[in-house]
C-alpha positions as CSV (number, residue, x, y, z in Angstrom):
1,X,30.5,-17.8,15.8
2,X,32.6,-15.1,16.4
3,X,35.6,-14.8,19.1
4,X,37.1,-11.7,20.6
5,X,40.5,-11.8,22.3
6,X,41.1,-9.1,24.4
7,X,44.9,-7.9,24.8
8,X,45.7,-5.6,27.4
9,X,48.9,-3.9,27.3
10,X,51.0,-1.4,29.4
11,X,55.0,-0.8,28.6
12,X,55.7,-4.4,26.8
13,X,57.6,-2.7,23.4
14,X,59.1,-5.8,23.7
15,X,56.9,-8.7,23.7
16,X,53.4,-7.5,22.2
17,X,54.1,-7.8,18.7
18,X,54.9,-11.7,19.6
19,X,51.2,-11.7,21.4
20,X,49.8,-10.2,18.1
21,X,51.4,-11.9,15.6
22,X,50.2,-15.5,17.5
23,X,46.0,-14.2,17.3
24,X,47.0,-13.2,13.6
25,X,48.5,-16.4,12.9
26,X,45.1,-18.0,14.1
27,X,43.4,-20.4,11.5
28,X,40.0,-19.5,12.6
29,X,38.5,-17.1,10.2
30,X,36.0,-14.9,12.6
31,X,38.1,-13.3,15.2
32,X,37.9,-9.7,16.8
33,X,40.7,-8.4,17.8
34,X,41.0,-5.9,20.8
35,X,43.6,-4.2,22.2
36,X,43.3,-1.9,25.0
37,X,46.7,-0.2,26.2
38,X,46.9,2.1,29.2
39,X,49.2,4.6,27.8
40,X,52.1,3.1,26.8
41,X,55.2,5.5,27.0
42,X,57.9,3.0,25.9
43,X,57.2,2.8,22.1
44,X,54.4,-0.1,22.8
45,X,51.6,2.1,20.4
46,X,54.2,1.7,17.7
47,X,54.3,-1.6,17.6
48,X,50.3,-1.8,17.9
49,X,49.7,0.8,15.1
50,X,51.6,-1.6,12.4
51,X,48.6,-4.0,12.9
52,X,46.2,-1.5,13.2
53,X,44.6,-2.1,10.4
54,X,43.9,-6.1,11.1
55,X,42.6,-5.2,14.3
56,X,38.7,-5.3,15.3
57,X,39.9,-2.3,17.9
58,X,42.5,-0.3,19.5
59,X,42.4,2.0,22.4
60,X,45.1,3.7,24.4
61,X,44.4,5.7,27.6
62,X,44.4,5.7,31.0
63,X,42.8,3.4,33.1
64,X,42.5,1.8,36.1
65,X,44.5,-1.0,36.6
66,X,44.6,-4.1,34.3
67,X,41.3,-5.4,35.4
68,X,39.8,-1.9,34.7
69,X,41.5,-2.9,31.2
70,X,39.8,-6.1,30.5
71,X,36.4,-4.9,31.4
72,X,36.7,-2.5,29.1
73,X,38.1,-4.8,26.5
74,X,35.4,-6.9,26.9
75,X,32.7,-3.9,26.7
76,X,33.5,-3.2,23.4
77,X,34.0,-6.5,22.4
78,X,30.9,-8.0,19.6
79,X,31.8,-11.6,19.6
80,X,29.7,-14.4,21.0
81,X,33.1,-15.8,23.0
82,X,35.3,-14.1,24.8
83,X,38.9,-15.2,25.3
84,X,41.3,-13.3,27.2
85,X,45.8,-13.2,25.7
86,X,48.1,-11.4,27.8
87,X,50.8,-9.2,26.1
88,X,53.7,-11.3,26.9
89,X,52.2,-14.4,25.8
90,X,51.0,-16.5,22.7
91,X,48.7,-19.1,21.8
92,X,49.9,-22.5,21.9
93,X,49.3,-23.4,18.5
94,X,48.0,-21.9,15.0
95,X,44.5,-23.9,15.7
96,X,43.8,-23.2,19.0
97,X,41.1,-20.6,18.5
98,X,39.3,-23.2,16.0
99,X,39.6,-26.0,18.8
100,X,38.1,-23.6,21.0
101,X,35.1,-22.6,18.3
102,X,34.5,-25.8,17.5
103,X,33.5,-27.2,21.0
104,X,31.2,-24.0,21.3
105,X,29.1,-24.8,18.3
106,X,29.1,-28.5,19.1
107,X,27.3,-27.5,22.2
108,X,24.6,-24.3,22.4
109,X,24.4,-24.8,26.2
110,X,27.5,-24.5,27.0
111,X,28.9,-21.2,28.9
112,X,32.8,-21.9,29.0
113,X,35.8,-23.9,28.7
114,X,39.2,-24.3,30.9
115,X,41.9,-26.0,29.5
116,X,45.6,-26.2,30.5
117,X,48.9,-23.9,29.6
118,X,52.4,-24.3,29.8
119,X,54.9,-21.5,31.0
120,X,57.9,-21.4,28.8
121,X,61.3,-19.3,29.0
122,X,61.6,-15.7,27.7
123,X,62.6,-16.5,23.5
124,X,59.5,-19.5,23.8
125,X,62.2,-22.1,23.0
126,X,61.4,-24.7,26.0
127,X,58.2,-25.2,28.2
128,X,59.4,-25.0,31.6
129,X,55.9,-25.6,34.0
130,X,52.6,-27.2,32.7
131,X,49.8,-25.9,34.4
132,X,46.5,-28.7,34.0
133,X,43.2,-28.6,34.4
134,X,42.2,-32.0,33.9
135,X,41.7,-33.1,38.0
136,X,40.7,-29.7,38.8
137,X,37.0,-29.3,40.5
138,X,35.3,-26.1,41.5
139,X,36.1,-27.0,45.3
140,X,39.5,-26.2,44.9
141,X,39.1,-22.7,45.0
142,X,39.5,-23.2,49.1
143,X,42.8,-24.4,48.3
144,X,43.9,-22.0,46.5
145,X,43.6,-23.6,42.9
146,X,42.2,-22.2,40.1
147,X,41.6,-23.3,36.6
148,X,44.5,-21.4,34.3
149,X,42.8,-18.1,33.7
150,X,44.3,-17.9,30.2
151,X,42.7,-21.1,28.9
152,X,39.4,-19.6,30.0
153,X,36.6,-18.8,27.6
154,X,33.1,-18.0,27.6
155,X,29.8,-16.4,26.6
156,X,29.7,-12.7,26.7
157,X,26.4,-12.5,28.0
158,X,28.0,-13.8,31.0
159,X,29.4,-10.7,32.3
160,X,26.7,-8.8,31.5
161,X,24.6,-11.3,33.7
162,X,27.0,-12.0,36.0
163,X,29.4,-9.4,36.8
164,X,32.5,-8.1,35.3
165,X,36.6,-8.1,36.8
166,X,36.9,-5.8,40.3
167,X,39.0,-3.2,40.0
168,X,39.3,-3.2,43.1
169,X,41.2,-6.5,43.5
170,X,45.4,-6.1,42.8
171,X,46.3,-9.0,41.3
172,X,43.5,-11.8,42.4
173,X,40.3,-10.4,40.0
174,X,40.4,-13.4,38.3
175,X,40.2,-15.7,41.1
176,X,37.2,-14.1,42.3
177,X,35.6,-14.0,39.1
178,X,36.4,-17.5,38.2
179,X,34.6,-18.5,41.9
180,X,31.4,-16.1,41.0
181,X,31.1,-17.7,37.7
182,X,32.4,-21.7,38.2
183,X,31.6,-22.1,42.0
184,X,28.6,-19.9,43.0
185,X,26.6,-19.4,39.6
186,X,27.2,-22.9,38.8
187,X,28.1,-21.9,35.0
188,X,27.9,-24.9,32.5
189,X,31.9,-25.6,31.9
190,X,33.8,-28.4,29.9
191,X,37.1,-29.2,30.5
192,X,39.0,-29.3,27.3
193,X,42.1,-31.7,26.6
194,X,44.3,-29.2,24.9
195,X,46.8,-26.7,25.6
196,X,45.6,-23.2,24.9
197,X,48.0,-20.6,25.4
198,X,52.4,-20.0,25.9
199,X,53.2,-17.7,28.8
200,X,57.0,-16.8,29.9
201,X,57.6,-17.2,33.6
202,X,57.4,-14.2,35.8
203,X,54.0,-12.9,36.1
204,X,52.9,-10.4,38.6
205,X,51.4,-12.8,40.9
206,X,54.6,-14.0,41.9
207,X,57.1,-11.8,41.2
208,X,58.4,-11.1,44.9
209,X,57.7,-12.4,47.9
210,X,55.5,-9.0,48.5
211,X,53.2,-10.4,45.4
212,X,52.9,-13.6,46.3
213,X,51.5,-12.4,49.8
214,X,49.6,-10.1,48.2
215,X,47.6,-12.9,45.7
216,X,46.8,-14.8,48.8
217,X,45.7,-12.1,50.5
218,X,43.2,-11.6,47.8
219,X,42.3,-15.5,47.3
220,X,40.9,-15.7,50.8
221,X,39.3,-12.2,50.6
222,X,37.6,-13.9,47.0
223,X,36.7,-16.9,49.0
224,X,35.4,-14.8,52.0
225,X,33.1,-12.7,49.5
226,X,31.7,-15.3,47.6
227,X,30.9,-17.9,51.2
228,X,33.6,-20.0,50.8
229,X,35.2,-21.3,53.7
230,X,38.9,-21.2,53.7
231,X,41.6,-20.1,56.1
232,X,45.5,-19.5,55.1
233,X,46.7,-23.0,55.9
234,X,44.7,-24.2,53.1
235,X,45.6,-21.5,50.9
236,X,49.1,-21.7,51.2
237,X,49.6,-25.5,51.3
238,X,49.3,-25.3,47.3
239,X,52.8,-24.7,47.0
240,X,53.6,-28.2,48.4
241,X,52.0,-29.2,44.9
242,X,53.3,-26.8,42.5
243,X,56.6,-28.3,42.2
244,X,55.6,-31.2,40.3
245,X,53.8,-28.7,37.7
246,X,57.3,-27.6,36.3
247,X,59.4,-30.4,33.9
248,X,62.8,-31.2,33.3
249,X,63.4,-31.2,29.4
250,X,62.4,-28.7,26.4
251,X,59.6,-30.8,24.2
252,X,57.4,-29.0,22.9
């Protein structure tokens, strides 16, 4: 079975040869990877083009916007699964691909996995927030909780059968996909007991307090689209929760 992991990249000189060197590091011995930059300008090609030649592809132009990105990843991706590693982050371990693989062949019918991630500080040395997925359900969504998009996986037929990432979404694409594909379509998912993927603190989503307005802006627009009832209160009273996500000490 193969897996594709789909990088997309825009001025990160400084943290996408980490990202690359974790899929390389990957025990699992049939994985394409893609890379799709958006015209780097800060030296980010460099660092691409000394792995160019252990890479399934490698594109940089233009686009869209970072959804516009990983739909275009995933177009030219060939694998059966398709996982998606953002360019400040790593996987959690050296095995996590073959975790992931191996639950996929164990079970023909099924169309994805979630699992959980930890955040971590910016030199990877101490995981500062796990993020689970163990209670989560598909009702949620209302709520304003979604499944870590990171530690999602799943057949590429699906996107051809069931839509790809708008573009026309900010920051949220990935909440309303996750409700087309979990909530409405009713996808076969399993919940998987392991943590899949490292990401440092400070992600778009809430990097000011114009972001974080923004992302629940586009939740209840994603509910709204796909007949899910919700209203702001809801959405918003995740925060009260997402306290207890971070921890106090450095294991690993």
């Amino acid at each position: 079975m193969k897996v594709s992991i789909i990088t997309v990249v825009y001025n990160c000189a400084d943290t996408i040869e980490g990202c690359i060197k974790s899929v390389l590091a990957q025990d699992y011995n049939d994985i394409e990877y893609i890379i799709v930059d958006g015209g780097s300008k800060d030296g980010t090609v460099d660092v691409v083009k000394k792995y160019e030649d252990k890479l399934g592809k490698f594109v940089s132009e233009k686009d869209k916007g970072i959804y516009d990105a990983m739909n275009k990843g995933i177009k030219m991706a060939t694998g059966d699964v398709i996982g998606i590693l953002n360019a400040d982050d790593f996987f959690f371990s050296n095995d996590t691909i073959s975790k992931i693989a191996t639950v996929f062949k164990d079970d023909e019918t099924l169309d994805a996995t979630i699992a959980d991630i930890v955040f971590v500080n910016d030199d990877n040395t101490r995981i500062l927030r796990h993020y689970q997925a163990k209670k989560w359900r598909p009702a949620k969504f209302a709520w304003g909780f979604m499944p870590p998009h990171p530690s999602f996986f799943c057949k590429k037929h699906l996107f051809e059968k069931l839509g790809y990432y708008k573009i026309d979404y900010k920051i949220a694409a990935d909440y309303e996909l996750l409700i087309r594909y979990l909530l409405v379509n009713k996808i076969n998912y399993k919940y998987l007991p392991i943590k899949t993927t490292r990401m440092r603190m400070g992600g778009v989503s809430t990097r000011n307090l114009n972001s974080i307005l923004t992302l629940n802006k586009e939740i209840k627009r994603a509910c709204r689209e796909n007949d899910l009832p919700t209203n702001y209160l809801k959405i918003y009273t995740k925060y009260v929760f997402k306290p207890f996500e971070f921890v106090l000490n450095n294991k690993q």
